[in-house]
Backbone as a chain_set.jsonl record, in Angstrom:
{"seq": "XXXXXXXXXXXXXXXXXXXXXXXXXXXXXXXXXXXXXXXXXXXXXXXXXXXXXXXXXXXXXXXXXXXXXXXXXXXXXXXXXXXXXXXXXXXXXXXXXXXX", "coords": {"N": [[31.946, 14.834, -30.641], [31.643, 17.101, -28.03], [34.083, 18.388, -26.029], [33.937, 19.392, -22.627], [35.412, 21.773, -20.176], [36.165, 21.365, -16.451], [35.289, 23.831, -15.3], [33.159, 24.456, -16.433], [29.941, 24.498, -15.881], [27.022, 22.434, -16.156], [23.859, 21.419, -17.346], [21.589, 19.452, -15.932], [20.349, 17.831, -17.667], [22.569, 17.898, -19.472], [23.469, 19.694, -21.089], [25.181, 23.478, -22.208], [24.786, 26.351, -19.76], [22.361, 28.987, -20.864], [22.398, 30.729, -20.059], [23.487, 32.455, -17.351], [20.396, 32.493, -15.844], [20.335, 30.643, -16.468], [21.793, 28.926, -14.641], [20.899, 29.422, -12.434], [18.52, 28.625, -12.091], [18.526, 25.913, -12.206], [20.063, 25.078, -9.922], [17.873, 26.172, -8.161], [15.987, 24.35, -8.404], [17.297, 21.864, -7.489], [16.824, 21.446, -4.956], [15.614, 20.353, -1.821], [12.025, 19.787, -1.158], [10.198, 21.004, 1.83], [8.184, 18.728, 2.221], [9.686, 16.52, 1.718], [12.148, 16.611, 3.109], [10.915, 15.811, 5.451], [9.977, 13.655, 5.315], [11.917, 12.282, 4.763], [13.092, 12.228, 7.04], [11.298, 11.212, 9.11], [10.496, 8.644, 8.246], [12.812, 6.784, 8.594], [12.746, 6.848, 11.286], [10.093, 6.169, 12.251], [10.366, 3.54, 11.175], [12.656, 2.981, 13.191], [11.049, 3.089, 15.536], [9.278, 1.162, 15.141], [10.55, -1.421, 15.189], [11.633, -1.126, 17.18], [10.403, -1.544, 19.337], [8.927, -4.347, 18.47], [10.95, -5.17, 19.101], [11.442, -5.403, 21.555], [9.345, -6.908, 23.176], [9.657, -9.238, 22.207], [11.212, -11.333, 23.436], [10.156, -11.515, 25.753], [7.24, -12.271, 25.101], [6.946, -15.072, 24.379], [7.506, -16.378, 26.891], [5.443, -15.451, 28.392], [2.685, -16.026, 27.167], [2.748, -18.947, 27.346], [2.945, -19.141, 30.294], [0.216, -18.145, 29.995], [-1.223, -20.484, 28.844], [-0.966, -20.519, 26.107], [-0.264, -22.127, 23.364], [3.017, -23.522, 21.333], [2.955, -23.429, 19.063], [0.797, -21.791, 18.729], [2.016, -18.983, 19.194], [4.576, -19.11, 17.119], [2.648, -18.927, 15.091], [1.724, -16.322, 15.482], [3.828, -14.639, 15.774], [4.823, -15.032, 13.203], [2.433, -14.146, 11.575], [2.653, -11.178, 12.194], [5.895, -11.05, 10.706], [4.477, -11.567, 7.833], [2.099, -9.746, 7.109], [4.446, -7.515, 7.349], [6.126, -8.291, 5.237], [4.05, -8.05, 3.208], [3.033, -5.418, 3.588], [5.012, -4.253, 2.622], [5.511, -2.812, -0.452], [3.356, -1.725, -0.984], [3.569, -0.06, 0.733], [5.854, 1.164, 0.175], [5.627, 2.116, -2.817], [4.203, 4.22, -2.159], [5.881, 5.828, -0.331], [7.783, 6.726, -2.55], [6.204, 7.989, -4.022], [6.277, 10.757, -2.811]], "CA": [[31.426, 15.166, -29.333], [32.432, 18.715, -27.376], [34.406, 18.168, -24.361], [33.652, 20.397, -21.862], [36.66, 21.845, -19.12], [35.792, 20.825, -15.296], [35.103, 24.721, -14.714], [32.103, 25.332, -17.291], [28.707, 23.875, -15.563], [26.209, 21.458, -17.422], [22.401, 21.238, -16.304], [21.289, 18.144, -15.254], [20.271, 17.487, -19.111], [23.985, 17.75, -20.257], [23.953, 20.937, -22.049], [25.147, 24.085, -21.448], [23.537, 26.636, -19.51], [22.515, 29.84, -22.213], [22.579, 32.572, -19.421], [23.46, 32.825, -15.517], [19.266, 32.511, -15.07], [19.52, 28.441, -16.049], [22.359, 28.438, -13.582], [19.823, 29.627, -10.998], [16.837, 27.657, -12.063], [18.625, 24.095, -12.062], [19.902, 25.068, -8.237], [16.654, 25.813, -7.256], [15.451, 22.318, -8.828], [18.205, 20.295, -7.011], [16.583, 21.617, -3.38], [14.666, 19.687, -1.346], [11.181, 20.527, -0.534], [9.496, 20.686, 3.206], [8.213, 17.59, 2.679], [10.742, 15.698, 1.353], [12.975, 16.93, 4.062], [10.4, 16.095, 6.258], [9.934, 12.453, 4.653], [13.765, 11.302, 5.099], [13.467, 12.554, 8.878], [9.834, 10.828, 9.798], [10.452, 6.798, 7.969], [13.569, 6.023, 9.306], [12.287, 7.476, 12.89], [9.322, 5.143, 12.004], [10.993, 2.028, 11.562], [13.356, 2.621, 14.143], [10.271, 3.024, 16.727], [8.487, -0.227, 14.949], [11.842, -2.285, 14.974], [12.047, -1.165, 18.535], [8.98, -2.191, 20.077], [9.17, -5.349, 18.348], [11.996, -6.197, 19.788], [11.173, -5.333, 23.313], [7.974, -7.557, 23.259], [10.37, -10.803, 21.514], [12.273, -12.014, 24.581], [8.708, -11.983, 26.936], [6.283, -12.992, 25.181], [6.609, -16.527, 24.361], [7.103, -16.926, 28.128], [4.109, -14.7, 29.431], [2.192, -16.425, 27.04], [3.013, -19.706, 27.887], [1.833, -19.328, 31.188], [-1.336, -17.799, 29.716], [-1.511, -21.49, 27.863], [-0.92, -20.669, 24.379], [0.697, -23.156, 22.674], [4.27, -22.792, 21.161], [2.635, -23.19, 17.726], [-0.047, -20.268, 17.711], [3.004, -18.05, 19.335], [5.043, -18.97, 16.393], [1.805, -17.85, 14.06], [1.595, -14.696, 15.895], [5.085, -13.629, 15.166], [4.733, -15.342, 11.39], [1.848, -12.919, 10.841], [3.738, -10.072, 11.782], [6.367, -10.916, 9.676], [3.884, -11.757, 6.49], [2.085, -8.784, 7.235], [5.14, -6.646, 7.123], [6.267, -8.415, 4.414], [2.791, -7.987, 2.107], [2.486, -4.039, 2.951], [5.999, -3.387, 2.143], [5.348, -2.843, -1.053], [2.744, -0.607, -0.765], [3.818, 1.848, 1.363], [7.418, 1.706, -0.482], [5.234, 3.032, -3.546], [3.458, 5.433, -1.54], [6.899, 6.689, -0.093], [7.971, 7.084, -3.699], [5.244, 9.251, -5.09], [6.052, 11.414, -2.071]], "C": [[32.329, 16.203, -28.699], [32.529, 17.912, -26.04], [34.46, 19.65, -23.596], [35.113, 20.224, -20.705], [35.682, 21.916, -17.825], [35.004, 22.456, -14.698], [33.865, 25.429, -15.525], [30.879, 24.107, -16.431], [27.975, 23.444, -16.233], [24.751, 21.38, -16.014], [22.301, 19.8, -16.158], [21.081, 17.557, -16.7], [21.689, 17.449, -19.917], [24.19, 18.589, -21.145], [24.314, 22.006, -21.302], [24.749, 24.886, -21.09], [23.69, 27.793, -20.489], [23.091, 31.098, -21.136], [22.916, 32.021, -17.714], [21.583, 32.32, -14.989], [19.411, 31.105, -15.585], [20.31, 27.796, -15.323], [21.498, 28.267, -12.216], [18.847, 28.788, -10.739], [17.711, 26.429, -11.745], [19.168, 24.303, -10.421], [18.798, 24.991, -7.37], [16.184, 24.873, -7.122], [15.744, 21.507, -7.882], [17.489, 20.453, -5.658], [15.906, 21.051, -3.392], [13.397, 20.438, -0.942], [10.955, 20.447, 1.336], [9.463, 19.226, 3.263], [8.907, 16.667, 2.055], [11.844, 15.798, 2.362], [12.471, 15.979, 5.2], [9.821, 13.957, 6.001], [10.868, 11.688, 5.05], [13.888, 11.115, 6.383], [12.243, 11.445, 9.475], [10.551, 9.246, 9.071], [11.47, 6.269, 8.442], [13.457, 6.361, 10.797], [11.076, 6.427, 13.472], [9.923, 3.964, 12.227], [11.857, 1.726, 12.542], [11.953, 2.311, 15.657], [9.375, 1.544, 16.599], [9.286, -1.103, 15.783], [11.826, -2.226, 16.846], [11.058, -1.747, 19.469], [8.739, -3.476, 19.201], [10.547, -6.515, 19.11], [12.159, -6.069, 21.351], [10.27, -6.316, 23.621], [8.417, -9.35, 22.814], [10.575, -11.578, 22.509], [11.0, -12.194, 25.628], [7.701, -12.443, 26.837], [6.069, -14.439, 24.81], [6.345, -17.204, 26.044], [5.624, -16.811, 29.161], [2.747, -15.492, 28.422], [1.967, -18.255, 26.864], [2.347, -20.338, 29.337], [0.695, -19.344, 31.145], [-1.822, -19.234, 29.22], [-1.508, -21.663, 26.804], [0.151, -21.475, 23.968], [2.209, -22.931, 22.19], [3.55, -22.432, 19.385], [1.882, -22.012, 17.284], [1.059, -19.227, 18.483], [4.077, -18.411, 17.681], [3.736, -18.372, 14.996], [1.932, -16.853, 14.605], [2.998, -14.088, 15.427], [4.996, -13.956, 13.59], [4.141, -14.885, 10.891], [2.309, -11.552, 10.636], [4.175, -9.98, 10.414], [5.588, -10.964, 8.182], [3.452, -10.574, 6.462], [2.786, -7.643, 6.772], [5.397, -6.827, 5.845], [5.185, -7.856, 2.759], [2.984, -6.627, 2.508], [3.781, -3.423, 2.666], [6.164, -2.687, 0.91], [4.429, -1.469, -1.482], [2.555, 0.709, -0.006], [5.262, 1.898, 1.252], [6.972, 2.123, -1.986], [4.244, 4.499, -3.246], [5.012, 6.569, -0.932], [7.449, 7.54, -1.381], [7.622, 8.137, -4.142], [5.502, 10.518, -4.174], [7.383, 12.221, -2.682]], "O": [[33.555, 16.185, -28.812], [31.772, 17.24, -25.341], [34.939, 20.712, -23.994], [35.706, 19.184, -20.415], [34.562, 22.41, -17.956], [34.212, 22.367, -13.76], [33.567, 26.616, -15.39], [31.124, 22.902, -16.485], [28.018, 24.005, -17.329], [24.634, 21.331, -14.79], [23.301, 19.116, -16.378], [21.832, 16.602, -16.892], [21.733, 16.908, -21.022], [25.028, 18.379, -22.022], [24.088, 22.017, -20.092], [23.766, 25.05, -21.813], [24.782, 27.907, -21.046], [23.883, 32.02, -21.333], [22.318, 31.078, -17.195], [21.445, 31.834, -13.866], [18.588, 30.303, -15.143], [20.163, 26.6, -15.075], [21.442, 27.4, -11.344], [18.4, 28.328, -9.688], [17.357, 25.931, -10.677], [18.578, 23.572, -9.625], [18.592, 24.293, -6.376], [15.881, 24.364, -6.042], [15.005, 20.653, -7.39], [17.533, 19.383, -5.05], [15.26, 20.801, -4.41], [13.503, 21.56, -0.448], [11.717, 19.723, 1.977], [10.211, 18.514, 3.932], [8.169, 15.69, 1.917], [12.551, 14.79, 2.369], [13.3, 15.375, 5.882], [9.289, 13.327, 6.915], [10.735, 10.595, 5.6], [14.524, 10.213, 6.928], [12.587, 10.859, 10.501], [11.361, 8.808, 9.889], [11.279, 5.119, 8.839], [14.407, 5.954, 11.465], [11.0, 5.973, 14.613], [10.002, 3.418, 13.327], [12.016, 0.562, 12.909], [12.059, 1.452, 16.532], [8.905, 0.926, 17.554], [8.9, -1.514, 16.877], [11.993, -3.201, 17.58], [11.382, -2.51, 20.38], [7.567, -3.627, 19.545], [10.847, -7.673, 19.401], [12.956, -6.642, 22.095], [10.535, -6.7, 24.761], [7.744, -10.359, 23.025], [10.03, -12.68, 22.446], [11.035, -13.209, 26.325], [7.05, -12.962, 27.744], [4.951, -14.929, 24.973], [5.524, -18.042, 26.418], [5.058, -17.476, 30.028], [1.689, -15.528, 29.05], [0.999, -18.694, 26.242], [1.665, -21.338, 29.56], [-0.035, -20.086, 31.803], [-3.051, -19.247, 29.149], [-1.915, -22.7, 26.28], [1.331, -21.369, 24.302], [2.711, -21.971, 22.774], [3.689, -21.391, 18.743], [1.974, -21.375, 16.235], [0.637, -18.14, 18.09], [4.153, -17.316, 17.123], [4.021, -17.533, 14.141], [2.57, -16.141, 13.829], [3.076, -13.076, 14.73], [5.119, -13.02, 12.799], [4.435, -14.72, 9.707], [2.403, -10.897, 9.598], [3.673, -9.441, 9.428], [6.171, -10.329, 7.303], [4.206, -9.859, 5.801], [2.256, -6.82, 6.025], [5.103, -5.915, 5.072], [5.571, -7.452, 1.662], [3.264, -6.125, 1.42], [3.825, -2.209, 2.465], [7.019, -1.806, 0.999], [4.787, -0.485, -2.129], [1.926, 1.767, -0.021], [5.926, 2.548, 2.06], [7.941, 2.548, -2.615], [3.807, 5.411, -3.947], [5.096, 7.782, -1.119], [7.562, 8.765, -1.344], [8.304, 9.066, -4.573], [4.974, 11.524, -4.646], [7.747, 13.282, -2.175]]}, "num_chains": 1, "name": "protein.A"}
């Protein structure tokens, strides 16, 4: 096996490059597109705005609905769907993020 010195470049495949133009091409590769840029910036912006409005709505509504007469039990379903909910489409829109 050829050891390579820290100052000769290797493509992402582990060989080396033939000319200066497969230095260029594998840089271009490594860039991000638009929407991939545009991907990283929007889902965690997402979940922070879910996450956040869930948790504004935690601390008032067992009481406001309380008064309304709802039980403690269908307030604990209502938040237990949520969570199942979240739980069941995580899945599917963490392979939809993927393909993106």
């Amino acid at each position: 096996m050829e050891m390579t010195s820290q100052t000769e470049p290797l493509l992402s495949d582990g060989n080396k490059p033939s000319s200066e133009s497969d230095i260029s091409k594998e840089k271009k590769k490594s860039k991000w597109t638009r929407t991939q840029i545009l991907t990283v910036i929007i889902l965690p912006l997402m979940n922070l705005v879910r996450a956040s409005s869930f948790g504004v709505i935690v601390p008032f509504y067992p009481t406001e609905a309380t008064k309304k007469g709802v039980s403690t039990v269908v307030i604990g379903f209502i938040f237990g769907t949520y969570e199942l909910v979240e739980f069941l489409a995580s899945p599917i829109f963490g392979s939809i993020a993927c393909s993106l």
